[in-house]
N, C-alpha and C positions, 0 to 999 in steps of 0.2 A: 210523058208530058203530064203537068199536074192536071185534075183533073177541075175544071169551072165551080165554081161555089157562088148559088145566090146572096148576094147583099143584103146582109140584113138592114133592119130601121136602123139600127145604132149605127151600123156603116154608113148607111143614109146622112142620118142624121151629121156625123163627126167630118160625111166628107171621103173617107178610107175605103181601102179595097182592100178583100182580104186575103190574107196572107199563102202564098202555095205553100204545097207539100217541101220545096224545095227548099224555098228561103229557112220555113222552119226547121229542118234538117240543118243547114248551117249555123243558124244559132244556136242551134242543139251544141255542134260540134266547136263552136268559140266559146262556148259555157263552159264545158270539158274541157277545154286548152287552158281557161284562164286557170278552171279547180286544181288540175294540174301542176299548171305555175306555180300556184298559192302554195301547195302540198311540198313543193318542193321546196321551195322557199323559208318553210315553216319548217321542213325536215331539218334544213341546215340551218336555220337558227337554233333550234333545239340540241343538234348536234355539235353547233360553234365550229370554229377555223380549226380546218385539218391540218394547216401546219402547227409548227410545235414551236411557234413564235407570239407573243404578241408584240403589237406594231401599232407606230403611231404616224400620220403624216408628214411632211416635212414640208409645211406654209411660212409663208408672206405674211411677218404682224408688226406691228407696231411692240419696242420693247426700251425698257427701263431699268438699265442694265444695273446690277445690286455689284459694287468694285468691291474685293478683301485684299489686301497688302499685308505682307511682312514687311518690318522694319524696325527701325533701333530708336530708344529714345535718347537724346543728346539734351544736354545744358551748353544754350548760348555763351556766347567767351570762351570757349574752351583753350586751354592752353597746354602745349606738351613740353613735358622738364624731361630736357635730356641728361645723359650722362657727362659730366666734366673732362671725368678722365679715365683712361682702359685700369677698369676694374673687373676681379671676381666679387658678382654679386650675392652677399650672403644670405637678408632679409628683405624684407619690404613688408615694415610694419601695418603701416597705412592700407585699410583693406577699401574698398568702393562703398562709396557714402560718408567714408570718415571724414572729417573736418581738419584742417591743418593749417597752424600760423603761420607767420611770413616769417620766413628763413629757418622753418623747424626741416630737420635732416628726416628726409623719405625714402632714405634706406642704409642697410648696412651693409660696408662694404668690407674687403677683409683689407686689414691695413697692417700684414706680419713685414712686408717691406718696408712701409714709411717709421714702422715699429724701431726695423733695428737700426735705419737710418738714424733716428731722434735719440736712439738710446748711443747709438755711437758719440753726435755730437754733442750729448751732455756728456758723455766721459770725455771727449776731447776739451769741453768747456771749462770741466773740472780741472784738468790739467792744465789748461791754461791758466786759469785761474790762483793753480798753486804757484807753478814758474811766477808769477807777478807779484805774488807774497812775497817769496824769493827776493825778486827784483829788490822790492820795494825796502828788505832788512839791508842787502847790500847795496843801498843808493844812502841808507840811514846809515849807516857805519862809513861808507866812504864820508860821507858830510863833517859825522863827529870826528874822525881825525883829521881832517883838513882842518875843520873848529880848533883841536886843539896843537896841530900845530903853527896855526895861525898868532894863537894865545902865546906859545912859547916863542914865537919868532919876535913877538912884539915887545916882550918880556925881558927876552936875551938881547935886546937890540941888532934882532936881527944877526945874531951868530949862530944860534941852532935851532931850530935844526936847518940840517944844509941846504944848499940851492936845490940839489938834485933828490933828496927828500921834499919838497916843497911841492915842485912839480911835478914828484910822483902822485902825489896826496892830489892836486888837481886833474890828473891826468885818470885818476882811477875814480876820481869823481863823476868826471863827463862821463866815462864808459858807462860807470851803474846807472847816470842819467837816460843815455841811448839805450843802454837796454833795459831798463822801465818804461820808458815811450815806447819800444818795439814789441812788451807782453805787452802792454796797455791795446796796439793795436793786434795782436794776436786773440786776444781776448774779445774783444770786438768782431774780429772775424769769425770766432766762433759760435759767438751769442748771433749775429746774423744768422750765420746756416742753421742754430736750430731755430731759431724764429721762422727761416723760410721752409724748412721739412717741416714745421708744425701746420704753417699755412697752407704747404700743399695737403695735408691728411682732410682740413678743414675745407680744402677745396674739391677732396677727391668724395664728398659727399652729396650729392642730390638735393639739394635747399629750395624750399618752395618758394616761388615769387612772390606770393602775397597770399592773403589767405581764403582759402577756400574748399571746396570738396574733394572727395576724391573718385574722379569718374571711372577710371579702369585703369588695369596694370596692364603695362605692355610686355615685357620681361617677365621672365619664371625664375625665382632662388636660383641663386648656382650658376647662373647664366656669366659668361663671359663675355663681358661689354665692352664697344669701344668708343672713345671720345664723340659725341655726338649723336649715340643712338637715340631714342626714344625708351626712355623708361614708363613714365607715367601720364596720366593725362587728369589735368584741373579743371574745376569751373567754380568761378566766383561764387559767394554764397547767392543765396535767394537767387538767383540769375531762371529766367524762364527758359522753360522746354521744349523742345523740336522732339521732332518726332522723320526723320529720314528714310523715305521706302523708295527700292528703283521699280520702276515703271516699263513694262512692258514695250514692245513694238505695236501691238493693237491696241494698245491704250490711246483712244486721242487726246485732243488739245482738253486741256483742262482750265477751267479760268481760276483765276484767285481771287478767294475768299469765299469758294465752294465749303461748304459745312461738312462736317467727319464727324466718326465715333471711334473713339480710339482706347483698347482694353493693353493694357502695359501690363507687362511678367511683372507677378512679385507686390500687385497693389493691391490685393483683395477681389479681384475681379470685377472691381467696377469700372464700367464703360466711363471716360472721360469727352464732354463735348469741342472739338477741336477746327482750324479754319486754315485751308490752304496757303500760304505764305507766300510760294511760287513754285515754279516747277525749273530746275535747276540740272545740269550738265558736269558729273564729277571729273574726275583727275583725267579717267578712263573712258571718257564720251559716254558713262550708262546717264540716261535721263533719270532725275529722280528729283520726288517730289517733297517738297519742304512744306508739314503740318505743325501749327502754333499751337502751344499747352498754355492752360492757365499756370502760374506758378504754384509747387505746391513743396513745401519740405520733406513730406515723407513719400516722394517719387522717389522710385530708385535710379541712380544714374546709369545709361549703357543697358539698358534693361531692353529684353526683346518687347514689340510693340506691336500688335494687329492694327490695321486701321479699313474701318467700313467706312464706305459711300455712295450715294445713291449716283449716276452719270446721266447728262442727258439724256431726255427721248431720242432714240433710235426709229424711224421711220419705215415701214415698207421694207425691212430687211426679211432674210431667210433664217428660220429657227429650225433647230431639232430639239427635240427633251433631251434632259441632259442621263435621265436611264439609257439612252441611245450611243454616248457616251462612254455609260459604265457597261456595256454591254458588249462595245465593240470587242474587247481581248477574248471572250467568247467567241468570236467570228474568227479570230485571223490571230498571227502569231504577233505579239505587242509591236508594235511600228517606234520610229523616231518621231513620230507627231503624232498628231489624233487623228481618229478615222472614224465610220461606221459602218453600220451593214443595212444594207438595204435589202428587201428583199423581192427579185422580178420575180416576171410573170408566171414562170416556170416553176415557183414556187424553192427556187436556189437561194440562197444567204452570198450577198457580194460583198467585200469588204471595199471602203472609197476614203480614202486620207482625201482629209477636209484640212482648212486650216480655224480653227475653231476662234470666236474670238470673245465678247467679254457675255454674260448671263444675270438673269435676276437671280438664280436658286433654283429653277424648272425649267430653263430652256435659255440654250446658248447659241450666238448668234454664229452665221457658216461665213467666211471670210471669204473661201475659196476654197475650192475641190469642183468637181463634178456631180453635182446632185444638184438636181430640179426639186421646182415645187410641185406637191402631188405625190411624189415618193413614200414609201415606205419605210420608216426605219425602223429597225428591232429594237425594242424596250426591252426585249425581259423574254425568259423562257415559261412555254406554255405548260410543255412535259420535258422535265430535267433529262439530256440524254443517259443516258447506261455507261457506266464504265468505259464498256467495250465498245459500245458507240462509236462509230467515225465521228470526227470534227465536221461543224458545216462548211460546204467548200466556201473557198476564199478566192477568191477571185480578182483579181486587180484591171481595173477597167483598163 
């Protein structure tokens, strides 16, 4: 039992009793507990996290998600010239960008068929043509002696020459006549067919509709084409730029006339300022989104096209850094989606396929998976394993 202690004045005075042996022993012993704590506490910061991870939380924030797109850039109007007729394609002069007048030929096709066709029916024309000379000396000879026995008939009053001399001469008349009418129309038939093998050579070539650029080739030389493919593809001159990216499933609603920056292959690298147009449904059902270019002549047509955007605030969502991200393939064998690795209490690496969805640049938003807020996810390694090292387990919740 401790043992009585007179009260001083100051006890007096303040009021207090003072203190046992006991209580003071105890304080003694919380002093010691706290130094303790401290020591320890200050050990392990000094020494830092014995795992061989660093780790960052996995909170609730408000985010402003930074969009990058691939896509293509297009000229408005575009128009595709197809093939006339099943050709071997030889050339395709016209490269993307070139300019081309209305009904100038946009490519070479081989034309050793319609060749010997045209050459046939000019020798055949030529033949014709001689038979009708022909015709035409014997339609002249038959004439002049009909003339002159006509002259003698009228002469002789009609005694010679004889009746049946008379009507030979007209009789050989008419013939040379029918058969000069008949090359006349042989002749004719064959200046037709080459007129029409010439038209079709004239048709078997690619003519542009009007005039304009040249956006892209669709066909390669050598290509064996058939009536109606797609060869080539147009756009009117000065005609303004789109810019076509498809748009994701986590991508949401996007309004038009949201502002973009949009860097196009092949311009110099400068960022171009551009305005959503609509968000539009292809052939194929992919959503994809239509961004307006200023007009400019020296864009290239068909040119690959980045396009940045800023998307609405995002409220009260769940974020990881996106080191967490590029870390996960560390954790686990690469998955068909994204994942990461968390790390519990037990100081194990878990791998967790998340459905990851849009990011500023530092952190990307979780769609879906199994990870709370509060979590730990692996950024990055503390102490690089060894070779021989085992992998961190992986673990699929």
């Amino acid at each position: 039992m401790a043992e009585p202690v007179e009260p001083s004045q100051v006890d007096a005075l303040l009021g207090a009793r003072p203190r046992s042996r006991v209580r003071r022993w105890v304080s003694i012993g919380l002093l010691l507990l706290a130094l303790a704590v401290a020591a320890t506490l200050l050990l392990r910061f000094l020494e830092g996290n014995t795992t061989p991870y660093y780790m960052a939380p996995v909170v609730r924030a408000d985010l402003r998600p930074q969009l990058t797109l691939a896509g293509r850039a297009r000229l408005a109007g575009e128009t595709t010239v197809r093939a006339p007729r099943d050709a071997l394609l030889l050339a395709l002069p016209q490269a993307p960008g070139d300019t081309v007048a209305p009904g100038q030929a946009l490519a070479v096709v081989d034309t050793s068929g319609f060749a010997q066709a045209i050459a046939a029916d000019r020798s055949a024309l030529a033949a014709a043509r001689e038979q009708l000379a022909r015709a035409w000396v014997d339609h002249g000879l038959a004439a002049k002696r009909l003339q002159r026995y006509d002259k003698v008939w009228r002469e002789s009053d009609q005694r010679v020459p004889s009746l049946n001399e008379m009507q030979a001469a007209r009789a050989a008349l008419t013939s040379a006549a029918i058969e000069l009418r008949r090359r006349r129309i042989l002749v004719g038939a064959a200046r037709r067919r080459l007129d029409d093998e010439i038209a079709d050579l004239q048709a078997a070539l690619p003519r542009a509709p009007s005039a304009g650029v040249v956006v892209q080739r669709l066909v390669a030389p050598g290509s064996q084409v058939h009536a109606g493919q797609p060869l080539l593809e147009l756009a009117p001159l000065g005609a303004p730029a789109h810019v076509v990216v498809p748009l994701d499933a986590d991508v949401g609603p996007l309004p038009a006339g949201m502002p973009a920056q949009v860097l196009v292959a092949g311009s110099g690298g400068m960022e171009r300022p551009a305005t959503l147009l609509r968000v539009q449904t292809s052939a194929t059902g992919q959503r994809e989104a239509v961004f307006a270019l200023a007009p400019d002549p020296r864009l290239p047509p068909a040119a690959a096209a980045t396009v940045k955007m800023t998307l609405p605030l995002r409220r009260h969502v769940l974020l990881v850094p996106n080191a967490a991200l590029a870390f996960a393939p560390h954790c686990s064998a690469p998955a068909a989606g994204s994942s990461i690795c968390l790390l519990d209490r037990d100081g194990t690496a878990r791998s967790v396929e998340i459905v990851a969805g849009p990011s500023d640049g530092h952190r990307t938003q979780i769609l879906g998976g199994q990870v709370r807020p509060g979590q730990l996810a692996i950024i990055g390694w503390r102490e690089a394993p060894a070779a021989s090292a085992p992998k961190a387990s992986a673990s699929n919740p």
